[in-house]
C-alpha positions as CSV (number, residue, x, y, z in Angstrom):
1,X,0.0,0.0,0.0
2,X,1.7,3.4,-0.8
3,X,2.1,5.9,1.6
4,X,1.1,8.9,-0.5
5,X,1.2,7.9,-4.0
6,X,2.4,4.8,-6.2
7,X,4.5,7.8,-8.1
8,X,5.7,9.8,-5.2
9,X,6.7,6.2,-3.3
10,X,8.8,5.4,-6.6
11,X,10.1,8.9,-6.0
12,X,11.4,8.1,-3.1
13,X,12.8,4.8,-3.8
14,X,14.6,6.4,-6.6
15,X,16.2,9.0,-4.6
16,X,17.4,6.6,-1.1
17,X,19.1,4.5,-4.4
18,X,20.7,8.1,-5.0
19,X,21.2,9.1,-1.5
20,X,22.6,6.4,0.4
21,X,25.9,5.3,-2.2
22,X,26.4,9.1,-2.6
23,X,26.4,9.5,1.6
24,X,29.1,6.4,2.1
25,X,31.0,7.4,-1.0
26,X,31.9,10.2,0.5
27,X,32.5,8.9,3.5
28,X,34.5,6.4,2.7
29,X,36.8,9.0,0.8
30,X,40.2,9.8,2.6
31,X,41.3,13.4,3.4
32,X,38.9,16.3,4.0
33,X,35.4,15.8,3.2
34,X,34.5,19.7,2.2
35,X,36.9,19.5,-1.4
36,X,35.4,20.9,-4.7
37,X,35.4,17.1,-5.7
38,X,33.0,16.4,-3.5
39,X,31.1,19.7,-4.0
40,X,30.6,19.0,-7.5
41,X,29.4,15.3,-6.8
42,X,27.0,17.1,-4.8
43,X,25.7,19.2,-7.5
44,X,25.7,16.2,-10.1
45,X,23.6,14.2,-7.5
46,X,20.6,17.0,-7.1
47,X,20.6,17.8,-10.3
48,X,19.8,13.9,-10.5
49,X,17.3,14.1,-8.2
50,X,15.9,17.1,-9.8
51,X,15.7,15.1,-13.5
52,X,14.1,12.2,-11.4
53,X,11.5,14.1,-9.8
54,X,10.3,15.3,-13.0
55,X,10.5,12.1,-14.8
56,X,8.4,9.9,-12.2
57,X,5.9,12.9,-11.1
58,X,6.1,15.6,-14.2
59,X,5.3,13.0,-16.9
60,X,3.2,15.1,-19.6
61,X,-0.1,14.1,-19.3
62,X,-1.5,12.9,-22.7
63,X,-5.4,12.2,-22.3
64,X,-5.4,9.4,-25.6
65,X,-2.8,7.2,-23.6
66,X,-4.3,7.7,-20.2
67,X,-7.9,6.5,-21.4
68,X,-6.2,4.3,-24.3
69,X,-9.0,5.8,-27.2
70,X,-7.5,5.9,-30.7
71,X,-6.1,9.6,-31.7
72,X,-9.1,9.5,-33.8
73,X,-12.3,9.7,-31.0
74,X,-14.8,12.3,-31.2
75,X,-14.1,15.4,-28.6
76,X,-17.7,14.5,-27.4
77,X,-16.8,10.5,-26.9
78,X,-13.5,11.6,-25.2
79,X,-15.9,14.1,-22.7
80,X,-18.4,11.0,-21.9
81,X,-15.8,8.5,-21.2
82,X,-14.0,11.7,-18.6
83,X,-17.6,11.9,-17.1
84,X,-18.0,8.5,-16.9
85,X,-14.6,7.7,-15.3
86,X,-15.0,10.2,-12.9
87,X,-18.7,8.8,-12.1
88,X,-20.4,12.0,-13.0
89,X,-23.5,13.0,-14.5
90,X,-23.7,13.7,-18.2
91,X,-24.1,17.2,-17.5
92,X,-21.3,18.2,-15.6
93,X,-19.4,20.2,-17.2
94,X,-15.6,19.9,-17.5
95,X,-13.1,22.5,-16.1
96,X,-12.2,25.3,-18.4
97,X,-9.0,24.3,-19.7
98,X,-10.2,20.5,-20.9
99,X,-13.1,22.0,-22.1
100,X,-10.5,24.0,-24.0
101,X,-8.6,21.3,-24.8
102,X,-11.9,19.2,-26.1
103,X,-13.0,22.0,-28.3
104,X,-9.5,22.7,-30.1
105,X,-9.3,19.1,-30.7
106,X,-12.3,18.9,-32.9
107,X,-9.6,20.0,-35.8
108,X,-7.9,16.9,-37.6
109,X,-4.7,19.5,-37.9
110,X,-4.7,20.6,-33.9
111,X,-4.6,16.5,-33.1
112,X,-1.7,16.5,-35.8
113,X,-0.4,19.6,-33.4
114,X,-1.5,17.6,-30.0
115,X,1.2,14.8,-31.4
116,X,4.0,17.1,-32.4
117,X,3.9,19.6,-29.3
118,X,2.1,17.9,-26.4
119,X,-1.3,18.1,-24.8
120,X,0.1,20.6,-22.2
121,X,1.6,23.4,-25.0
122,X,-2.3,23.0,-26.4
123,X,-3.9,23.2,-23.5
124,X,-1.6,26.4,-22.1
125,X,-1.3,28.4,-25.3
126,X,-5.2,29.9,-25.2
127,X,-3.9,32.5,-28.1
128,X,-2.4,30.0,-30.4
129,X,-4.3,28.9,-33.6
130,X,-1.3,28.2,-36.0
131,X,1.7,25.8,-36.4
132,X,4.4,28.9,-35.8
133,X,2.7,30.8,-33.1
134,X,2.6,26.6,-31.0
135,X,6.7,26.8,-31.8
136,X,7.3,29.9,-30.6
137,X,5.7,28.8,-27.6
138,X,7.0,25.7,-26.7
139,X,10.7,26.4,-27.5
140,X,11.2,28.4,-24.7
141,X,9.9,25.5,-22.5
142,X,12.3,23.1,-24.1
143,X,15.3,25.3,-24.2
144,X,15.0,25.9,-20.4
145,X,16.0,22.0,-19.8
146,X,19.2,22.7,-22.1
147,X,19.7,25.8,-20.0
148,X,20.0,24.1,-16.5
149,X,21.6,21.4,-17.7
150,X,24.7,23.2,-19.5
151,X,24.8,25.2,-16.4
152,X,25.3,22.1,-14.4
153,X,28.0,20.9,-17.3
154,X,29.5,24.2,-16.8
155,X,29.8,23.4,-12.9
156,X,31.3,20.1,-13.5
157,X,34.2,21.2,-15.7
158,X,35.4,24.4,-14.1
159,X,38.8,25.1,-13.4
160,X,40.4,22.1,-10.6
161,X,37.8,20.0,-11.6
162,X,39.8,18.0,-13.9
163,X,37.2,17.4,-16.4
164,X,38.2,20.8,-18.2
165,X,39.0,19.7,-21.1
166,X,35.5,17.9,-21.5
167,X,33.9,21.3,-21.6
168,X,33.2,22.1,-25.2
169,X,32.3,18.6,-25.8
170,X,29.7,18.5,-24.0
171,X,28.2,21.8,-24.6
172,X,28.7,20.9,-27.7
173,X,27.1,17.6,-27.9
174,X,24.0,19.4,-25.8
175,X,23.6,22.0,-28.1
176,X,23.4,19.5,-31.2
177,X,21.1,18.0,-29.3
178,X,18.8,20.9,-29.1
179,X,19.0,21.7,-32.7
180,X,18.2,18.0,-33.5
181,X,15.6,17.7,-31.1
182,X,14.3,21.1,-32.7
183,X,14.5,20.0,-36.2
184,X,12.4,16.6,-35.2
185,X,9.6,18.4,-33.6
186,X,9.2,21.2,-36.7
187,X,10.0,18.6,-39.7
188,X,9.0,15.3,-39.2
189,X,5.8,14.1,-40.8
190,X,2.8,13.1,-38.6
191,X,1.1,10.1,-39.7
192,X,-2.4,9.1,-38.2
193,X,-3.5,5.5,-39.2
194,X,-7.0,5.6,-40.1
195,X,-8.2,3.6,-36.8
196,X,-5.9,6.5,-34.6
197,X,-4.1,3.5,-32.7
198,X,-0.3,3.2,-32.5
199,X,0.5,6.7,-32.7
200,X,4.4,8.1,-32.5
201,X,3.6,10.4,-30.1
202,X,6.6,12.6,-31.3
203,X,6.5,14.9,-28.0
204,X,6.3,12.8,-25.3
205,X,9.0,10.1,-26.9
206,X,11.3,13.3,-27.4
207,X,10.3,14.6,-24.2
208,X,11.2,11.3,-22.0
209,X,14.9,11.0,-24.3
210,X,15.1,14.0,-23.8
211,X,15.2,14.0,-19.7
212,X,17.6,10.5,-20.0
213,X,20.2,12.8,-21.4
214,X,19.8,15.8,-18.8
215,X,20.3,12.5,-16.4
216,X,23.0,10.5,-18.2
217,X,25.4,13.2,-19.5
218,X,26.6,15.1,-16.1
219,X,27.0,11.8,-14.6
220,X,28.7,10.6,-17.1
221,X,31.0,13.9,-17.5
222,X,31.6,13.6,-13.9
223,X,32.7,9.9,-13.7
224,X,35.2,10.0,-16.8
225,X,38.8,10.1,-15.4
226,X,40.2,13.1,-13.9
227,X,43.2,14.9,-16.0
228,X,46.2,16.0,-14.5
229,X,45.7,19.6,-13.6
230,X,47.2,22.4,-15.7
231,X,49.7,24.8,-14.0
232,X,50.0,28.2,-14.2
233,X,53.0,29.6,-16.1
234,X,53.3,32.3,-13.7
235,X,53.2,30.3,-10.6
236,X,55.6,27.5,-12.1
237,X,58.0,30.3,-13.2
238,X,57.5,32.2,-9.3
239,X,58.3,28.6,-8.2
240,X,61.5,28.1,-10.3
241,X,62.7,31.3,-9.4
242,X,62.3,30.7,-5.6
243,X,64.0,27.1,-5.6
244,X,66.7,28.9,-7.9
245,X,67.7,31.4,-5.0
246,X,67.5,29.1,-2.4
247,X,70.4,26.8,-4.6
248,X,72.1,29.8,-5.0
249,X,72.2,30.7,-1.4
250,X,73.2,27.0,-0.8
251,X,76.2,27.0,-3.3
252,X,77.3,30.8,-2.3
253,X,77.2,29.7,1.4
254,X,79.6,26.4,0.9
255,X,83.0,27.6,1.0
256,X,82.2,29.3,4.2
257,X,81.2,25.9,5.3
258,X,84.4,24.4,3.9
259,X,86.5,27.3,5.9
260,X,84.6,26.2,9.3
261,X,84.7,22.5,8.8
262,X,88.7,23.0,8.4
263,X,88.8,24.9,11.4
264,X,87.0,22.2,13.9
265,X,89.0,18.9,14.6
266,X,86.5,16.9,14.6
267,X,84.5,18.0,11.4
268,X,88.5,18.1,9.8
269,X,88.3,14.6,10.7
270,X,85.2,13.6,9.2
271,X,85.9,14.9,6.3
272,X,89.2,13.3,5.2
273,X,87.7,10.0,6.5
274,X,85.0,10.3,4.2
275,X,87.0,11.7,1.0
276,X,89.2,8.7,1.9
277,X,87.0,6.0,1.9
278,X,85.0,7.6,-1.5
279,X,89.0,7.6,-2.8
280,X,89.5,3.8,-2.0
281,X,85.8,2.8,-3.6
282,X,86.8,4.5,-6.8
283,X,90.3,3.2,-7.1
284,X,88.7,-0.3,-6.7
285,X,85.7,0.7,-9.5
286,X,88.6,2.3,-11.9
287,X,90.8,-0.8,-11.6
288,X,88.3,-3.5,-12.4
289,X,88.3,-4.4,-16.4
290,X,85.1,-5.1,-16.7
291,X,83.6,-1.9,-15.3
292,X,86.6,0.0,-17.7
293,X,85.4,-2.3,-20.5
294,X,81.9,-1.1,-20.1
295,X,82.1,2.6,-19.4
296,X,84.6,2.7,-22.7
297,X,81.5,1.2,-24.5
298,X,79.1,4.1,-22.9
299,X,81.2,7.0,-24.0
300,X,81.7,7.1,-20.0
301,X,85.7,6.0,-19.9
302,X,87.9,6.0,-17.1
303,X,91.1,4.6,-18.2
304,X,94.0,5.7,-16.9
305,X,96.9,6.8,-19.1
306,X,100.2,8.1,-18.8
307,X,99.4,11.6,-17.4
308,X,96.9,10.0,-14.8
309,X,93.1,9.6,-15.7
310,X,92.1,10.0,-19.5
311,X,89.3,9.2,-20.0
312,X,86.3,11.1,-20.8
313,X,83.8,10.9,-18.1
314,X,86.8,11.6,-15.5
315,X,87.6,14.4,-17.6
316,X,84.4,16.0,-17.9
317,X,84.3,15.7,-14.3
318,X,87.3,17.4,-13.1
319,X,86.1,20.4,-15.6
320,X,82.6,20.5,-14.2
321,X,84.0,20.5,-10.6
322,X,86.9,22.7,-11.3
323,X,84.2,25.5,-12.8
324,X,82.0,24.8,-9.7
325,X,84.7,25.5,-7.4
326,X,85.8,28.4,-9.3
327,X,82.4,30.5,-9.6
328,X,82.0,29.7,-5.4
329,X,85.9,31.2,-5.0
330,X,87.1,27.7,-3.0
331,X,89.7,27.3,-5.5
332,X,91.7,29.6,-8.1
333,X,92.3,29.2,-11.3
């Protein structure tokens, strides 16, 4: 038995399925819970239940399917069969805007109309008579759902989001979607067998397809991988420059460092110990053949010839050090 309605029950049903992965998702994440991530989720999951709300409760009404009568049944059969569903007297009359609607479908073209725009554009639109003056006012209706829906797009791929570069697809893709959708509605060819069953009700089909996409796409848009985000020339440049000063401040400061480490025993010490022992590993890496063998292959040779080490890798060295030493004033040329 359902609490308030068989539609508002599925409502709710629909959203808890929403709800409750959203709620541990989140919870489950690790660091800070308030991150634009999680804002944007947050966004994609109302709009959800916004889309939802109107597909189970919002459905456009359509009077042929609800009674299941042929497109083809008299206005003044279609007002019996409401007075007799709703067990009133023959005489009762209807309210004003299904009256409305009953008198404007007496016209073979307005049920042509009816299919192509919806009962609800010809039930509204008391000052429309002709096929333009119905576009005109239903575009505005449809456009609306585009509207909200790019703005939600627009949400989802903002700066950080890392989705940017999904942007102009999918505005894109929604905006050929209007157009198509448009084009369907104003060109395609309403046919009416001649018993009025098995209609293409061209509004409510595009109307339902319609809502799937304002459903499907931002979820979609919002689960596709995230992309690395872009850095900002200025801020990478800002960075470089600060980590360039710091090494410069480093390298400026050492030969004041090697003055004082001469100047303390201990730290004296340390230091030939260490210089030492790197000494003894690179005799015993320099004498092995195979290691010579290999860094001769490399380009990387450290044979020794006559005038002490020749080869190129220990000569690039001893320049590169010697310059180093050089610029920081430790040694003279």
């Amino acid at each position: 038995m359902p609490f308030v309605s068989a539609s508002f029950d599925t409502f709710l049903v629909a959203a808890a399925a929403v709800l409750v992965p959203t709620a541990l998702f989140l919870r489950r994440q690790p660091g800070p819970l308030l991150t634009l991530r999680n804002a944007l989720t947050l966004v994609v999951v109302f709009h959800s239940l916004s889309v939802l709300y109107t597909i189970i409760l919002r459905w456009p009404p359509n009077i042929f399917r609800r009674l299941d009568i042929p497109l083809t049944t008299p206005s003044e059969t279609i007002r019996a069969i409401l007075l007799q569903h709703g067990g009133l007297p023959e005489a009762t009359p209807l309210p004003k805007p299904l009256d409305a609607l009953l008198t404007r479908l007496s016209s073979f073209d307005m049920r042509t109309l009816y299919v192509r725009f919806g009962q609800t554009v010809i039930q509204d639109c008391e000052y429309c008579s002709t096929f333009d003056e119905y576009l005109i006012f239903a575009a505005p209706r449809i456009a609306l759902g585009y509207v909200k829906t790019a703005a939600v797009l627009g949400l989802t791929t903002i700066g950080g989001s890392g989705h940017e570069h999904y942007q102009t697809y999918a505005i894109a893709f929604l905006v050929a979607a209007f157009i198509l959708e448009g084009y369907w509605i104003a060109t395609t060819p309403i046919g009416i067998p001649r018993d009025g069953r098995n209609v293409f009700m061209w509004h409510d089909n595009l109307w339902a397809l319609r809502h799937i996409l304002f459903l499907l796409l931002p979820v979609g848009i919002h689960a596709l991988p995230m992309s690395a985000p872009s850095l900002n020339p200025a801020l990478l440049l800002v960075a470089i420059r600060s980590q360039l000063t710091k090494t410069h401040h480093q390298l400026v400061s050492m030969r004041f460092v090697h003055a004082a480490m001469q100047r303390q025993p201990a730290l004296r010490e340390a230091s030939s110990e260490w210089w030492e022992r790197q000494r003894v590993e690179g005799e015993w890496a320099r004498s092995d053949e195979h290691v010579r063998h290999a860094a001769e292959k490399l380009g990387k040779g450290i044979q020794e010839g006559a005038d002490g080490p020749a080869g190129r890798l220990s000569q690039k060295t001893k320049e590169t050090l010697r310059q180093m030493l050089e610029g920081l004033g430790i040694v003279t040329a």
